[in-house]
Every structure is written in structure tokens, then in C-alpha cells.
C-alpha positions as CSV (number, residue, x, y, z in Angstrom):
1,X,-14.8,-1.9,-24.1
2,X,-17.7,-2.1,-21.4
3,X,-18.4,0.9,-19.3
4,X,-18.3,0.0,-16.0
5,X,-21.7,1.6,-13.8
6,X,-20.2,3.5,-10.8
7,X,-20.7,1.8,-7.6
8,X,-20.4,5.8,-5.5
9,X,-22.3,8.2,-6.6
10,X,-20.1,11.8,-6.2
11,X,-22.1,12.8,-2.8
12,X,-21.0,9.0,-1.6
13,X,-17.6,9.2,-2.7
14,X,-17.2,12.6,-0.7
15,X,-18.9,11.7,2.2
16,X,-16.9,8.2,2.3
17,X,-13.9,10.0,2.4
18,X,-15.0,12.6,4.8
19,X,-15.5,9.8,7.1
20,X,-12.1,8.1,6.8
21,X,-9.7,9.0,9.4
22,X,-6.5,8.2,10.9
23,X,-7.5,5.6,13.8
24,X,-6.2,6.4,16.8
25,X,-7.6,3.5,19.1
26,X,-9.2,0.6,17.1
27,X,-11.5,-2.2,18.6
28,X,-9.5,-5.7,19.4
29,X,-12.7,-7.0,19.5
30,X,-14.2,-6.2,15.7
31,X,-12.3,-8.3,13.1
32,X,-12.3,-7.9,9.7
33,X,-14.9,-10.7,7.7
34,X,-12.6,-12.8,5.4
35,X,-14.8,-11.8,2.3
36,X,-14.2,-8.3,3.2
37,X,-10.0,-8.6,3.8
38,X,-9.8,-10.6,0.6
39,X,-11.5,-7.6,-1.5
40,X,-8.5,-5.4,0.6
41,X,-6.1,-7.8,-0.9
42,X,-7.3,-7.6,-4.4
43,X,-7.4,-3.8,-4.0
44,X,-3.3,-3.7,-3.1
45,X,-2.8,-6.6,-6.0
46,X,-4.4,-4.4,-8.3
47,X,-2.4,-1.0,-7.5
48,X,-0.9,0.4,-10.4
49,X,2.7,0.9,-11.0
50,X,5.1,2.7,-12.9
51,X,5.5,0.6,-15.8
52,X,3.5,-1.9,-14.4
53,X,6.9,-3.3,-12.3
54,X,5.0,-3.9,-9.3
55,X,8.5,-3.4,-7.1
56,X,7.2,-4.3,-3.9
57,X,5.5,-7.4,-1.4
58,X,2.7,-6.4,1.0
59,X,3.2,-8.6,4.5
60,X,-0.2,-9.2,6.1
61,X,1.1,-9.8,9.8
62,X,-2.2,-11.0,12.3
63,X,0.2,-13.6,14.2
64,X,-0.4,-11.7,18.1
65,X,4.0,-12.7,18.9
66,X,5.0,-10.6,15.8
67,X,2.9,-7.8,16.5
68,X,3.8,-7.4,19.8
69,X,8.0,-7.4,18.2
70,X,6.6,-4.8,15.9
71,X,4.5,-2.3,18.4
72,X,7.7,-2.2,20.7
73,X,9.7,-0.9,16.8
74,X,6.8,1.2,16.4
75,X,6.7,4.1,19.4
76,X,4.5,1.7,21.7
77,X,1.7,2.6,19.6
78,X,-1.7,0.5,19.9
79,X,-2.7,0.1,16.6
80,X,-0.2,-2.2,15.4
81,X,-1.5,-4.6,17.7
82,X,-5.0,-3.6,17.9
83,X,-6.0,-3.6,14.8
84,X,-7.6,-6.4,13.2
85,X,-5.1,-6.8,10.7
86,X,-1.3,-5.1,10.0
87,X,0.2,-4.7,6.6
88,X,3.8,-3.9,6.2
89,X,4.7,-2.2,2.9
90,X,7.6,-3.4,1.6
91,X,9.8,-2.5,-1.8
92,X,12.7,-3.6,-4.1
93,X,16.2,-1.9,-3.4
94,X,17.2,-2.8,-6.1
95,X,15.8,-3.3,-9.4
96,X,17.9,-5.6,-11.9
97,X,17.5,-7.3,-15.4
98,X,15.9,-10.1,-13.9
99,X,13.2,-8.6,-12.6
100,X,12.4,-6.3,-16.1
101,X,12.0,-9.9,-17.8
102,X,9.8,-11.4,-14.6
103,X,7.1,-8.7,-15.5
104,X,7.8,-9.3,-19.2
105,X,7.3,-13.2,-18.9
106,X,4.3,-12.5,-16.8
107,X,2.8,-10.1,-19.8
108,X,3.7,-12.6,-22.0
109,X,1.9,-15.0,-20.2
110,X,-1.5,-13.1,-19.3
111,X,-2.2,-11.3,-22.4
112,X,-0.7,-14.1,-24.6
113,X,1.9,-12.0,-27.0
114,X,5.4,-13.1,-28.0
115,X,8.5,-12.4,-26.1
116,X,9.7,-10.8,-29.1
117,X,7.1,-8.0,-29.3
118,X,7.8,-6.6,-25.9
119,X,11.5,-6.0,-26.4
120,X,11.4,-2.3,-27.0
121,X,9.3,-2.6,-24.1
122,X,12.0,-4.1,-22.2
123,X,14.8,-1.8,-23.2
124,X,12.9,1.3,-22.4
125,X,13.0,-0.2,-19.0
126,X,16.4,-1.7,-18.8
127,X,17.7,2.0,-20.4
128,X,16.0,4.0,-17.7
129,X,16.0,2.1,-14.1
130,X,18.4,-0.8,-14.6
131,X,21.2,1.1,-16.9
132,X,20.1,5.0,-16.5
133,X,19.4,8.0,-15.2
134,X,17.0,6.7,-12.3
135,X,19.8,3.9,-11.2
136,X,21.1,6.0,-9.1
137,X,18.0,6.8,-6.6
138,X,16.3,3.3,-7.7
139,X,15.8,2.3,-3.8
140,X,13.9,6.2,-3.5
141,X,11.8,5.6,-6.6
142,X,10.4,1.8,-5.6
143,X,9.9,3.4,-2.0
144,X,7.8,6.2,-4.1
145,X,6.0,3.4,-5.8
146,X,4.6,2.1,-2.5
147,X,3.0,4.6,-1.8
148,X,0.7,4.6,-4.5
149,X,-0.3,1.0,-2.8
150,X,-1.0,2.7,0.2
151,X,-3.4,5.4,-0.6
152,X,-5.0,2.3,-2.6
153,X,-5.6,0.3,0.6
154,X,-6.7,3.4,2.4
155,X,-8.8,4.4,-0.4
156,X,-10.8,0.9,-0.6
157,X,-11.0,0.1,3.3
158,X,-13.2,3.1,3.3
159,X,-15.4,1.9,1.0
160,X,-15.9,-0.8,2.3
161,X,-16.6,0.5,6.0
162,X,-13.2,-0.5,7.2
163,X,-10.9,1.7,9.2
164,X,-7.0,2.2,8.1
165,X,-4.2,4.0,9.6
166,X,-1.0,4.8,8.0
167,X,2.3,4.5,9.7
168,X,5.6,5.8,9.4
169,X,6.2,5.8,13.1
170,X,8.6,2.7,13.2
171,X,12.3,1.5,12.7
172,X,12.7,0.2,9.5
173,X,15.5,-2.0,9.9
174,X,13.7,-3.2,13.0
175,X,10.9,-4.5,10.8
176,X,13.0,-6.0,8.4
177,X,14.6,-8.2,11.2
178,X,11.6,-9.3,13.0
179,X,9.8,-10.0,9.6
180,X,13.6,-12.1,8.1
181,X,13.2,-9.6,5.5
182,X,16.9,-9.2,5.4
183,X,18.9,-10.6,2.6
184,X,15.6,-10.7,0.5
185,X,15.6,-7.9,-1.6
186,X,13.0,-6.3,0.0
187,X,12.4,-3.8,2.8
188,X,10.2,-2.2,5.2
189,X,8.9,1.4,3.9
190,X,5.8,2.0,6.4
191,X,2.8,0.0,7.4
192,X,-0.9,0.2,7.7
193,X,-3.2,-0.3,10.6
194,X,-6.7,-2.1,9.3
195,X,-9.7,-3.2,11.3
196,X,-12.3,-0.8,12.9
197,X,-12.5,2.4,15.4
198,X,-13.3,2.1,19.1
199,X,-16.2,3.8,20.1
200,X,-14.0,6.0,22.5
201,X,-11.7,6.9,19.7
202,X,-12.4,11.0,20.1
203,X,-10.6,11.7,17.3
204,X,-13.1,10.1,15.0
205,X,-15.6,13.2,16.3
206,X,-13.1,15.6,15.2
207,X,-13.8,17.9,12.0
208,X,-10.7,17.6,9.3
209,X,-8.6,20.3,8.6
210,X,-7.9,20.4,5.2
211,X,-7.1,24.4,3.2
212,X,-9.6,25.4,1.3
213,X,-9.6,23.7,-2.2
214,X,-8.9,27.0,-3.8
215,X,-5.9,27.2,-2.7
216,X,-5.3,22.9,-3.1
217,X,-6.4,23.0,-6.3
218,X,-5.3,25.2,-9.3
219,X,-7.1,24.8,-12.4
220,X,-5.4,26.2,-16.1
């Protein structure tokens, strides 16, 4: 297995995420390079997932109509049309059969092993969020899963130099409509504002408050 060489050092990583913050007022003017938003893309593609289900669709929305639908859904707030681009995090409410053997075709596919070998696989899937315990709460647990995506995006957009800001500040339902998520199998859990801060933005001047990480972190 190759060792991969890190691309942050641990003063880089710190200070990168030190300088991440929500964006209140990003530039209209600054757009996100397409090399750059592709790399964003990979970064959500490449989120993991429990069990690798991947129970969710990410809507990149730049079209100015849909943004203006969505700000009026989302408290008036600017960034959802300011920023240079919107993603809408969306997940499964439900989770059936069909889409346990999707994932298992698509593992099938990529790593080039028989349907046959991946049926305990399949089962212990099936037994716990199709057929058991978690069937229940499944919409709660693939909302859950999105967020993992969403600290991803955040994550990676600071690397890169880019500025993201999560929302939960909108109608859900709302979002569905104006994006004809309805009837899909899908639905709006929160979205994230991605582009770059405005130079009057005086929250980005602002020291974080975070508790100390002794009393964050506990170490056994």
C-alpha cells in the first residue's frame, strides 16, 4: 500500500482551520475557478458513509432565478445568493432493498468481485436498515449521514482557500418544491454557502470562541 506524503503540515492544518469561518457577507464578484469547484465536487463524492451507502444527492444550484426562490425560503439571508456557488444537501427517506443491491452492483462493478461474495454483506445491511432495528428512524439516520458530507465540503473549501457557510436557516419543504425534489426520494437536510468573503465581512476579524480543549477533549 503506498503512503501517501501529507500535503499540510500540522501548523498548516491548524492555522487553515483557524482561518475558516462562517461567512457572513461573501463577494458576488469573486467566483470560484472551475478547476478549483471540481476538486470541491470530488471532495463531497468521496465522503464516506456508513457502510459505504452513500444515501444522499448533493444539488449544485448557481442558476441566479433559483437562488433568488431559495434566499426568500431561507430568512432573506445573502449568502445563498451571494455566494459563488450553493449546495443543497439532500438524503434518502427511505432506504429499501433496491438501493442495498445498487451499492452492491456498483462494488461488484469497481473492484471486480462476484455478486455472490458480497451477500453476507448484503444481509447485514438488509437485517439492520431495510428489515431492523434502524428502520424505524431510517429518514434521521441518512439525514445524520449528510452531515458527514458537510464537514467534508467545509473541511476541503478551506484548504483550498475557499470560503463555506453552513445553513440550516431554511424551510425544507420549501427547498424541496423549488428544486422538484418531491416525489424523488430525496429531500432537503441544509445547504452550504461556497465562494469567498467580502472584504467588509467583520466577522472574519473576529477571534473564535471555542472551550478550551481540556475540557473538549478527554483522553483515557
Amino acid at each position: 500500500m503506498s503512503v501517501l506524503t501529507p500535503a499540510l503540515s500540522p501548523d498548516i492544518l491548524v492555522e487553515t482551520l483557524n482561518w475558516r469561518y462562517a461567512t457572513k457577507r461573501f463577494d458576488a464578484s469573486k467566483k470560484i475557478d472551475a478547476k478549483t469547484w471540481e476538486a470541491l465536487e470530488e471532495s463531497l463524492v468521496l465522503t464516506p458513509s456508513s457502510y459505504g451507502l452513500q444515501p444522499w444527492k448533493f444539488v449544485v444550484v448557481t442558476d441566479p432565478a433559483l437562488r433568488a426562490q431559495l434566499k426568500a425560503q431561507a430568512w432573506g439571508q445573502g449568502q445563498v445568493t451571494d455566494a459563488s456557488h450553493l449546495v443543497v444537501f439532500t438524503h434518502r427517506t427511505d432506504l429499501t432493498e433496491a438501493d442495498v443491491d445498487r451499492l452492491i452492483a456498483r462494488v461488484s462493478e469497481v473492484r471486480g468481485v462476484g455478486l455472490d461474495s458480497l451477500a453476507g454483506y448484503r444481509q447485514v445491511m438488509i437485517g439492520n436498515l431495510v428489515e431492523g432495528p434502524k428502520r424505524a428512524t431510517i429518514a434521521d439516520w441518512t439525514a445524520r449521514q449528510a452531515y458527514i458530507a458537510l464537514g467534508q465540503l467545509m473541511t476541503s473549501a478551506a484548504a483550498l482557500g475557499v470560503d463555506a457557510t453552513p445553513m440550516e436557516g431554511l424551510d425544507p419543504k420549501a427547498f424541496d418544491q423549488i428544486l422538484g425534489l418531491e416525489g424523488s426520494g430525496y429531500a432537503t437536510v441544509m445547504a452550504c454557502a461556497v465562494g469567498y468573503r467580502a472584504e467588509d465581512d467583520a466577522y472574519a476579524k473576529l477571534p473564535k470562541v471555542r472551550f478550551a480543549k481540556e475540557e473538549l477533549v478527554v483522553n483515557l
